[in-house]
Structure formats: structure tokens, C-alpha cells
C-alpha positions in Angstrom: 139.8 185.8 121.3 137.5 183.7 122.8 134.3 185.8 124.7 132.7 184.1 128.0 129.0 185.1 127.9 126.2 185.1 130.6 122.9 186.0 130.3 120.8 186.8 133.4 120.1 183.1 133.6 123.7 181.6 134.6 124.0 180.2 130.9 127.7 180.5 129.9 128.4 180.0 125.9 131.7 180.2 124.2 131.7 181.8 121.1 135.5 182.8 119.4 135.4 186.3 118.0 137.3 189.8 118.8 139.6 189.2 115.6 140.9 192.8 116.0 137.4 194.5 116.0 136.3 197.1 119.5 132.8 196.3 118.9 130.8 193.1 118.6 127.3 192.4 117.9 125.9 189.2 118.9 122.5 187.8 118.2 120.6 185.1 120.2 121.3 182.7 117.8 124.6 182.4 118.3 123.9 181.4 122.2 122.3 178.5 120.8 119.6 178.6 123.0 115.6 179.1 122.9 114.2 182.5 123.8 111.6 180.9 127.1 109.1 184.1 127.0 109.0 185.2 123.5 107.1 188.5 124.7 109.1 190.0 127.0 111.9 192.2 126.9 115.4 190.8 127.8 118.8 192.3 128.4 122.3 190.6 128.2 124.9 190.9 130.6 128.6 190.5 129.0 131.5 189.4 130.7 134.4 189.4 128.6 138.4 188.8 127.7 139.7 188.7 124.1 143.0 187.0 124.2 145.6 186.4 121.6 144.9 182.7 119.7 145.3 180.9 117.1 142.4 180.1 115.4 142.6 177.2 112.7 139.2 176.3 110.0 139.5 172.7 109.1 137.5 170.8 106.7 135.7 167.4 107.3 138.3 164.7 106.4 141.1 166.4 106.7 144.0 165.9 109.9 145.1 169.3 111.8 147.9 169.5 113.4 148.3 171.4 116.2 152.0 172.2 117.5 153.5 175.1 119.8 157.0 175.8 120.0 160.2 174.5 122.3 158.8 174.4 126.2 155.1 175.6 125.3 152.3 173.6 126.0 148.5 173.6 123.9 145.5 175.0 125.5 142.8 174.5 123.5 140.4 177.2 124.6 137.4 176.6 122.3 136.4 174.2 119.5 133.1 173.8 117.3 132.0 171.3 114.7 129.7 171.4 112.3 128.6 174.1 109.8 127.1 178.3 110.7 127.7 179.4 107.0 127.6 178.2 103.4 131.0 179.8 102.4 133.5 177.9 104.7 134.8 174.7 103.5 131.8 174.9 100.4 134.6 174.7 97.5 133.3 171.8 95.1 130.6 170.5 98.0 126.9 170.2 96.3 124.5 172.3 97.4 122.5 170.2 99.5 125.7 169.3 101.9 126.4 173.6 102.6 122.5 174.3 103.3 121.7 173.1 106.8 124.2 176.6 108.7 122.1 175.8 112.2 124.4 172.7 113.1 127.0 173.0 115.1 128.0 172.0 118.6 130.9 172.4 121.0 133.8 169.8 120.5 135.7 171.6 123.0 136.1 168.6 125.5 136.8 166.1 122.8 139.9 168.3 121.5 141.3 169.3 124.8 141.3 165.8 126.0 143.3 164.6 122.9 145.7 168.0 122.9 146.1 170.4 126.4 149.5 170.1 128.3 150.8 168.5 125.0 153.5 170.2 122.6 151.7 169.0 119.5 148.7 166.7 118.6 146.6 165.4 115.8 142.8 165.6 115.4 141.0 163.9 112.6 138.2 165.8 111.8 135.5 163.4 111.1 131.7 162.5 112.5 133.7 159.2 114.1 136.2 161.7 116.2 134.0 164.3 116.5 129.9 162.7 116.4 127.9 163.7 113.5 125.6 167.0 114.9 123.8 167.1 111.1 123.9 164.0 109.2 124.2 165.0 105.6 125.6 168.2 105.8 129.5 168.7 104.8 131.2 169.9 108.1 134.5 171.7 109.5 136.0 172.4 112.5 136.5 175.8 114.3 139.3 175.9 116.4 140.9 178.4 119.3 143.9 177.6 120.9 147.1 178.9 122.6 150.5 178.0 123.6 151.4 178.8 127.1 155.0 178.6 128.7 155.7 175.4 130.5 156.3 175.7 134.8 159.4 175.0 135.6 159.8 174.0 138.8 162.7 175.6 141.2 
């Protein structure tokens, strides 16, 4: 479930989605990046491959734990701190910590580092593990991940 996009400029952004759904809409704000001539028309080419995941939503603070079964190893194919809407993680926050939803960034090297070719790991999810992308604002992490089969070798 995790997309590869490219638009005509070589950018590549991960973004998890497919969740079940044929069709996807995606607007340029979820590419995270700046639109460089405003006035002209622009396509988007799409390159993509939904594959089965598990995707975990963890609030700031909190430990996950990521674990695969017997002679399966973690891949973590995506990872995303910070906060793109005031519903996830908002239970009891104030106000003022849910409104900033522009602020998150890719975590994706931090995790795998700590998890892939493991059978199980532990990430605190915290502004000291992860940095702090929006100072103020409550955060959580999006994660995408998969077990794969260990090699054996002959």
C-alpha cells in the first residue's frame, strides 16, 4: 500500500494509500512540494504498486512495537511524523496543539535503521527519536510495513 510517485520532474514521494480503494485522488499537496510556474498547466505521471502492509497510527509519547512472525523479517516501507489532520491522535489534545495539519515529514530512514532485517523492534515516538517538524503541535506517527520470509541459504 505504499504508491511511488513521479512527476515529470524526477521527484519521487512516498505517500501510503490504496487501503482497498481502485481509484485515488491525489492533490499537490500531498507531494509536499511547491508548484515552480503557478500559470501553467501541468500533468502527473503515476507509477504505481499497492502492496499488502500493515499500517500502524501511533501517538506522540507512546512506544510501538513492531514484530513479525517465526522466520519473517520487518521491512519498513514508509514512515511519516507529524500531523495532516485534526482528527488523528486529537482525543483530549487542546486545540492549539491539532491546528497546524501542514507538518509532517518522512521518518522513513530513522525507522528502517532501527527495525529492517529485524524480527521485532521498538520505536519511541517522540521529537528526540524522531526531530520535532512543528514545535507546538501534538504529533503521531504513520507507519507502513511488511514482514517478508527470511532466505535461507542451501
Amino acid at each position: 500500500r505504499l504508491q511511488q510517485i513521479k512527476e515529470n520532474q524526477n521527484q519521487t514521494a512516498n505517500i501510503c494509500c490504496c487501503d482497498g480503494k481502485k481509484t485515488y485522488e491525489l492533490s499537490m499537496k500531498e507531494l509536499h512540494t511547491s508548484d515552480p510556474c503557478p500559470t501553467v498547466s501541468k500533468y502527473l505521471e503515476t507509477d504505481y504498486i499497492c502492496v499488502r502492509a500493515t499500517h500502524k497510527t501511533i501517538c506522540e509519547g507512546s512506544t510501538v512495537q513492531i514484530k513479525c512472525g517465526r522466520r519473517q523479517l520487518i521491512f519498513i516501507l514508509g514512515a511519516y511524523f507529524g500531523r495532516q489532520d485534526k482528527k488523528t491522535c486529537s482525543k483530549g489534545r487542546p486545540e492549539s496543539e491539532i491546528q497546524n495539519c501542514d507538518c509532517s515529514k518522512s521518518v522513513t530512514d530513522i525507522v528502517a535503521h532501527n527495525c529492517n532485517g529485524g524480527n521485532s523492534c521498538n520505536i519511541e515516538v517522540s521529537t528526540k527519536v524522531l526531530t520535532d517538524p512543528c514545535t507546538g503541535t501534538y504529533k503521531y506517527l504513520e507507519l507502513a510495513y511488511e514482514c517478508q520470509s527470511k532466505k535461507t541459504s542451501p
